[in-house]
DRENDO-1510 file (C-alpha; in Angstrom, 1 decimal, always signed):
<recs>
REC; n; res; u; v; w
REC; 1; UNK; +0.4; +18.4; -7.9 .
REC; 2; UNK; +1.0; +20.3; -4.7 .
REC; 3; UNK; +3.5; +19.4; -2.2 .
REC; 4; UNK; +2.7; +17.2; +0.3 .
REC; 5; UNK; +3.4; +18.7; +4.3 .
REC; 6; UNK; +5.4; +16.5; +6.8 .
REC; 7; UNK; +5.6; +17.3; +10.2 .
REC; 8; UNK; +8.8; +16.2; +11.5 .
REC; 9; UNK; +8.3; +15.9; +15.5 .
REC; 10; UNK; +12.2; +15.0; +17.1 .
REC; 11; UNK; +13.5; +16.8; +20.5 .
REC; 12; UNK; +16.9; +16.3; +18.9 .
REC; 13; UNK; +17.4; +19.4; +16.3 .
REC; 14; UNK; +20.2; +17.8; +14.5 .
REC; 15; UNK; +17.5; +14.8; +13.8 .
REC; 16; UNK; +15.2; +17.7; +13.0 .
REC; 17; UNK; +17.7; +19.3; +10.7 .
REC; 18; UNK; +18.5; +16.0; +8.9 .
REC; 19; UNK; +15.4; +14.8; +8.1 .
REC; 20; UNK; +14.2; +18.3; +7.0 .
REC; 21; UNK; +16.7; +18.7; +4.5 .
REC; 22; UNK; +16.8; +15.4; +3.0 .
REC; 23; UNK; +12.5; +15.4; +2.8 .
REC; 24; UNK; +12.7; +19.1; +1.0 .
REC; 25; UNK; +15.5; +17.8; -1.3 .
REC; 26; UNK; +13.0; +15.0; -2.1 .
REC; 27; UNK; +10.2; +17.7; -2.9 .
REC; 28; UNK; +8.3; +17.4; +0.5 .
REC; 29; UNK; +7.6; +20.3; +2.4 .
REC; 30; UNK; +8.3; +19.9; +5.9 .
REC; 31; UNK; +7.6; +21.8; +9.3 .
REC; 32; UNK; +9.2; +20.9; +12.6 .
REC; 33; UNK; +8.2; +20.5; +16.3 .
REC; 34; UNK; +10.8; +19.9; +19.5 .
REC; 35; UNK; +7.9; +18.3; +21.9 .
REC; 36; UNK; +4.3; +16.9; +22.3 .
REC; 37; UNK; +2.3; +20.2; +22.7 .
REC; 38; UNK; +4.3; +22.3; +19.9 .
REC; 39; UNK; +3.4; +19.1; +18.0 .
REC; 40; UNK; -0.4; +19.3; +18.4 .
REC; 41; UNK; -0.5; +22.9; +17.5 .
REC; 42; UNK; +2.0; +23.1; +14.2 .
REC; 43; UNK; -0.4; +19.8; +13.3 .
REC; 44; UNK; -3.1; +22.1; +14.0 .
REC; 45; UNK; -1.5; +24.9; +12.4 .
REC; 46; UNK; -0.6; +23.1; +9.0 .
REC; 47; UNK; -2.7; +20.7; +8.5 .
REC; 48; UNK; +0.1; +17.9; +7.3 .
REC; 49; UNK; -0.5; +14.9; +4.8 .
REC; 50; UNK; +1.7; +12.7; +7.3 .
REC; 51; UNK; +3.5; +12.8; +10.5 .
REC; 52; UNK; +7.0; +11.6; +12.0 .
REC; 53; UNK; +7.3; +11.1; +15.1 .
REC; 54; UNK; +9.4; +10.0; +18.2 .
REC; 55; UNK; +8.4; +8.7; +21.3 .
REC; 56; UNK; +10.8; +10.6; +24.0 .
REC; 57; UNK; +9.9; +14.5; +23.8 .
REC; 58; UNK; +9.2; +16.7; +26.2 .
REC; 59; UNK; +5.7; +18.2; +27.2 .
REC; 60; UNK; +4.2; +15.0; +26.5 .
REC; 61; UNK; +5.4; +12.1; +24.7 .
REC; 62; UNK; +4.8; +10.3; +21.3 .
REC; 63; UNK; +2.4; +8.2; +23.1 .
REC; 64; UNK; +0.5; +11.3; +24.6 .
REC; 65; UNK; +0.7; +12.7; +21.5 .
REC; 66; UNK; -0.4; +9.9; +19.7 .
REC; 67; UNK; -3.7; +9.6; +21.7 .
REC; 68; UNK; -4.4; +13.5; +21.5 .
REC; 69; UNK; -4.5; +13.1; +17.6 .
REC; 70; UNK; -6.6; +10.5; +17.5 .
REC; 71; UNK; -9.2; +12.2; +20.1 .
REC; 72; UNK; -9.4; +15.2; +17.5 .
REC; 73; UNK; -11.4; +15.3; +15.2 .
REC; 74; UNK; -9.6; +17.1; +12.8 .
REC; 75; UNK; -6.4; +15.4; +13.2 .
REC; 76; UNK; -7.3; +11.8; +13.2 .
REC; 77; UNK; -6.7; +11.4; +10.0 .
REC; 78; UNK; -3.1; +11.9; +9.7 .
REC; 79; UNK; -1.1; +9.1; +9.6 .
REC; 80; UNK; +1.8; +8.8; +11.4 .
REC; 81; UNK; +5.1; +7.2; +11.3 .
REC; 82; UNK; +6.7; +6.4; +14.4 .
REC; 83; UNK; +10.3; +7.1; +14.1 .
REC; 84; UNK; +12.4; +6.3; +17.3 .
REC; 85; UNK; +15.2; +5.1; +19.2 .
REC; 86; UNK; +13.4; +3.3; +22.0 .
REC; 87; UNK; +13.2; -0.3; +22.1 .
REC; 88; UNK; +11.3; -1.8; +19.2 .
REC; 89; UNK; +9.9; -4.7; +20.5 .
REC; 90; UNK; +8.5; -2.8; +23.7 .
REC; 91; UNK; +7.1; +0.0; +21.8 .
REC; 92; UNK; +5.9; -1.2; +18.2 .
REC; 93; UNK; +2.9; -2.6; +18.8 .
REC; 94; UNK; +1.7; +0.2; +21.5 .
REC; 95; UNK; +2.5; +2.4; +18.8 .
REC; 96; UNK; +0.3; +0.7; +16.1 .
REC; 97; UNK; -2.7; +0.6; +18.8 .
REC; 98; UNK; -2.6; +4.1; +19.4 .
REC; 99; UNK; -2.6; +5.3; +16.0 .
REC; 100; UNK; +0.4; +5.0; +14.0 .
REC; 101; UNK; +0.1; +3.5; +10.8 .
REC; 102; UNK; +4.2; +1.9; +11.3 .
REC; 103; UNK; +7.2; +2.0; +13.8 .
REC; 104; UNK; +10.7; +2.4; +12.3 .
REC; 105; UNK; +13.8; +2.3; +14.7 .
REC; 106; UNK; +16.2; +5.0; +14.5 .
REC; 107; UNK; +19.0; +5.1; +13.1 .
REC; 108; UNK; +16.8; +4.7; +9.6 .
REC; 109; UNK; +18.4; +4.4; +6.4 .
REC; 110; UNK; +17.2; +7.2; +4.4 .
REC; 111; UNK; +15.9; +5.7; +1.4 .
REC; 112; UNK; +14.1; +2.7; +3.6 .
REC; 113; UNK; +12.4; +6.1; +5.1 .
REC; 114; UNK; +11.2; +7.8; +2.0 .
REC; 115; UNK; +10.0; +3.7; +1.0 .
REC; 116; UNK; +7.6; +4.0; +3.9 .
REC; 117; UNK; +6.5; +7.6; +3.5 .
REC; 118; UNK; +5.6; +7.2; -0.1 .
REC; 119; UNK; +4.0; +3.6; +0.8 .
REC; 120; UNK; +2.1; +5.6; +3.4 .
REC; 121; UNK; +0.9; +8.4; +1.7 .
REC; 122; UNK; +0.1; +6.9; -1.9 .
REC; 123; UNK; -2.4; +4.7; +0.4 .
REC; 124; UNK; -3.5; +7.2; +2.8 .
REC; 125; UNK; -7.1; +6.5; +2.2 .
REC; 126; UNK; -6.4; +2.7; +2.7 .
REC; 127; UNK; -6.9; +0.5; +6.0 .
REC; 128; UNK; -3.8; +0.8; +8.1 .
REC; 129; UNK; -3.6; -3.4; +7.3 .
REC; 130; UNK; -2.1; -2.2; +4.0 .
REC; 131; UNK; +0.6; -0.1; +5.2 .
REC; 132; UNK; +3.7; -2.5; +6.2 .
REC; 133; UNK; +6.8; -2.5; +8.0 .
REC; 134; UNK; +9.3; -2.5; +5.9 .
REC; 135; UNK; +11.8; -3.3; +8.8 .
REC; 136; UNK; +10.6; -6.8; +8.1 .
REC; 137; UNK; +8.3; -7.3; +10.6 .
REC; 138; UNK; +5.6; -7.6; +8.5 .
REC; 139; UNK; +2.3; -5.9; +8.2 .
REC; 140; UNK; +1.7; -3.0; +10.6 .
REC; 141; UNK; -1.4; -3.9; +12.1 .
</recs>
């Protein structure tokens, strides 16, 4: 069983730098972007099995971002996590109608993180209804 890829896209390097060392140390291999275009073109670039995302980048934000993978064809398909320190209950459900299979507010405990990637990416193939929010809001969409 290969690896899978996770694109970790945070305009904060040390949140960068965290969560790419704690997902490699859990076997994932992981590539980083800084803002919403680097995003679409290391997406484009590697091809990831999941994305994480936060909302307030430069060059386009996760919202911008959001609606860019879904209008391509060949990114559609990856599902996204919505990581982010904006306010939850303004920003969750816009999230899940743009795309993103869950939100999760920063700061995230990291195991509760790992939970929801493995959730997500064991039912990839699955409607996004099956994906839940472990943050107890229930299910994601």
């Amino acid at each position: 069983m290969s690896q899978k890829k996770i694109l970790v896209v945070d305009d904060d390097p040390d949140v960068r730098l965290g969560l790419q060392v704690r997902l490699n140390a859990n076997h994932y291999d992981v590539v980083c972007a800084g803002d919403g275009v680097a995003s679409i073109s290391e997406a484009l670039k590697h091809m990831p099995d999941l994305m994480i995302l936060d909302l307030g980048l430069p060059a386009g934000d996760g919202f911008s971002v959001l609606e860019r993978m879904k209008a391509n064809e060949k990114l559609a398909s990856i599902p996204v996590i919505v990581l982010s320190g904006q306010d939850r209950v303004i920003n969750r459900d816009r999230a899940i109608r743009a795309g993103a299979k869950t939100f999760l507010q920063k700061p995230m405990e990291h195991g509760k993180l790992l939970a929801v990637i493995r959730l997500i990416l064991g039912a990839k193939d699955q409607p996004p209804a099956l994906i839940y929010d472990l943050s107890g809001a229930g299910p994601s969409a």
